[in-house]
N, C-alpha and C positions, 0 to 999 in steps of 0.2 A: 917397565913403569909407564913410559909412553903409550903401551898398547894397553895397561889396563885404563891410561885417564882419557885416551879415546873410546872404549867401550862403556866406561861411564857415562860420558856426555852424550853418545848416542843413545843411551837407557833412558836418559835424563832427557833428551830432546822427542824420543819417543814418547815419553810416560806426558812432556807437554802435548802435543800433536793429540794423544787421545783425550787428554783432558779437556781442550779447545773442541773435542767432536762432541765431547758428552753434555759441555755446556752446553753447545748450537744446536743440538737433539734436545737437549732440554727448553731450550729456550722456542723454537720451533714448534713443540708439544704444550708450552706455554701459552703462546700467541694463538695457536689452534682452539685451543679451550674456553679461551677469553674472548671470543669473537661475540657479540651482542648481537641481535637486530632489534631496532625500536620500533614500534608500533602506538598509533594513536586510536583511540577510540571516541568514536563520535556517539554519543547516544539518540537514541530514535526519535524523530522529528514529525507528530503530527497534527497539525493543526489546520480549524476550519479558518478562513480567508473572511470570516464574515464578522459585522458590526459586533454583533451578539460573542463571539468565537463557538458557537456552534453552529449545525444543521438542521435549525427546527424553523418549520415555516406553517402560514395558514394558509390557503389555498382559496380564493372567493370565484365562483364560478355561476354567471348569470346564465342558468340554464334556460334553451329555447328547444323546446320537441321540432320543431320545424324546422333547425340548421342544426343537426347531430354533429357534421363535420367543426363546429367551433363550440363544440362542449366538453375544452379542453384545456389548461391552466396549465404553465410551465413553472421552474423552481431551478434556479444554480448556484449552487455550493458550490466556491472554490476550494480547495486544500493545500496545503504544501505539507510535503513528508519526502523523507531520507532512504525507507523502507518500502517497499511491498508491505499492502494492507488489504484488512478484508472488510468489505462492506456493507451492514446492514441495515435494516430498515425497519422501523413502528409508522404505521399507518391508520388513519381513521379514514369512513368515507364520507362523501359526500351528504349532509344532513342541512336541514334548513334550519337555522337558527332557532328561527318561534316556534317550533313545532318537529321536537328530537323525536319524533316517530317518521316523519316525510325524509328519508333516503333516495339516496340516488345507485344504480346499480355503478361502482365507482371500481376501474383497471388502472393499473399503475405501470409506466415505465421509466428507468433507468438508460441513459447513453452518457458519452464522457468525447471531451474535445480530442483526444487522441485517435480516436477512429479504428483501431486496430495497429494506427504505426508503433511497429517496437521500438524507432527509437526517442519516442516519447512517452510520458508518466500515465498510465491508464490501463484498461483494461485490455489485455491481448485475447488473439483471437482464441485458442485455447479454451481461457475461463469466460469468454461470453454468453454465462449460461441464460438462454431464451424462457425456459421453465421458471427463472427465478425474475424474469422481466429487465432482463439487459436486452433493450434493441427490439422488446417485444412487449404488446399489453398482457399483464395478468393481473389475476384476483388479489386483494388487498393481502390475506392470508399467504398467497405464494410471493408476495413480495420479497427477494431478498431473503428469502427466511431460511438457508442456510449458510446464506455471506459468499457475496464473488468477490474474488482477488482482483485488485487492482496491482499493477508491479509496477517498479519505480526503474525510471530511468536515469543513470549518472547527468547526463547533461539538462535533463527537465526536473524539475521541483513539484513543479506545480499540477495540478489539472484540475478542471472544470467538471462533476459530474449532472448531469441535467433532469432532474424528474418531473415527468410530463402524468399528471391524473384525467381521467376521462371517467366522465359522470353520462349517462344513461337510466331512462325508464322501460322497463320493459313492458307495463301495463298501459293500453289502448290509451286513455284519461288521464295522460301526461300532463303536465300543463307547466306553465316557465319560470321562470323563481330565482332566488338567488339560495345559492349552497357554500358551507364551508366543508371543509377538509384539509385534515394535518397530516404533516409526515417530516419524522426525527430520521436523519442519517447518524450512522455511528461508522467511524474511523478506526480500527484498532492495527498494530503489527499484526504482519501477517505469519502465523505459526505454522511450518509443516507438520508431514505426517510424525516426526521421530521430536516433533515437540519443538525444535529448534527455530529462530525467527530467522526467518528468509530474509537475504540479501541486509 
């Protein structure tokens, strides 16, 4: 009799022991499952820094055939953005007010205060494309006209891009005048190749 109520209690002490492993496997397999991570999403940040909250400016340019070197008009839009964006450009050229047939032969360039440092908001050296008039003069029409990436930087917000117009005659019988000319920047996220918005 005694050896069978020891044999029971030992079943019985067993059958606890495993039941206590299947809870803590269980509970284990629990805790494993239920783990979260939270994530916040910040949505895409671009805006121009100016009066207006756009990029559109007129350009007045008192042109003199005799100082070529100072027939040149400058423009800075500030921006702040969260994201890498790509930047384009609408251009007019240089025209004289009284008389929208007198043009000026009118190149455009684009630079930005970051310089090429990566670690600030601008254009890196990569997408400085010269063809499209980043850091170089070109034709109104090649302006911009298939958008350079500017990329953002965590600890910079901001950047200054600077477009500089140069007005020119190439006919003998120049003569000196005042000119306007316009030019719209546009700001959008920057989109890679697989569609998806960078950074």
């Amino acid at each position: 009799m005694t050896r069978t109520i020891r044999q029971t209690q030992q079943m019985a002490l067993t059958a606890t022991v495993a039941a206590g492993m299947l809870f803590a496997a269980a509970g284990a397999e629990a805790q494993a499952t239920t783990t979260v991570t939270f994530g916040v999403y910040v949505p895409p940040i671009v805006r121009w820094l100016t009066r207006t909250g756009d990029a559109t400016a007129t350009l007045g340019l008192q042109y003199d055939p005799a100082t070529p070197e100072t027939n040149e008009v400058s423009v800075v839009f500030p921006l702040m953005t969260n994201v890498d964006v790509t930047l384009t450009a609408d251009v007019t050229p240089f025209t004289n007010p009284d008389d929208p047939t007198d043009t000026l032969d009118t190149t455009w360039m684009v630079t930005d205060d970051a310089d090429g440092d990566a670690s600030r908001s601008g254009v890196q050296a990569a997408d400085a494309d010269a063809a499209q008039g980043y850091g170089a003069f070109v034709p109104g029409e090649d302006f911009l006209r298939r958008g350079v990436r500017a990329t953002h930087a965590p600890s910079d917000g901001n950047v200054k891009f600077r477009v500089t117009a140069r007005g020119d005659r190439s006919d003998a019988a120049a003569t000196s005048g005042y000119y306007e000319a316009t030019v719209v920047l546009t700001a959008i996220p920057y989109a890679s190749a697989s569609g998806r918005k960078a950074r």
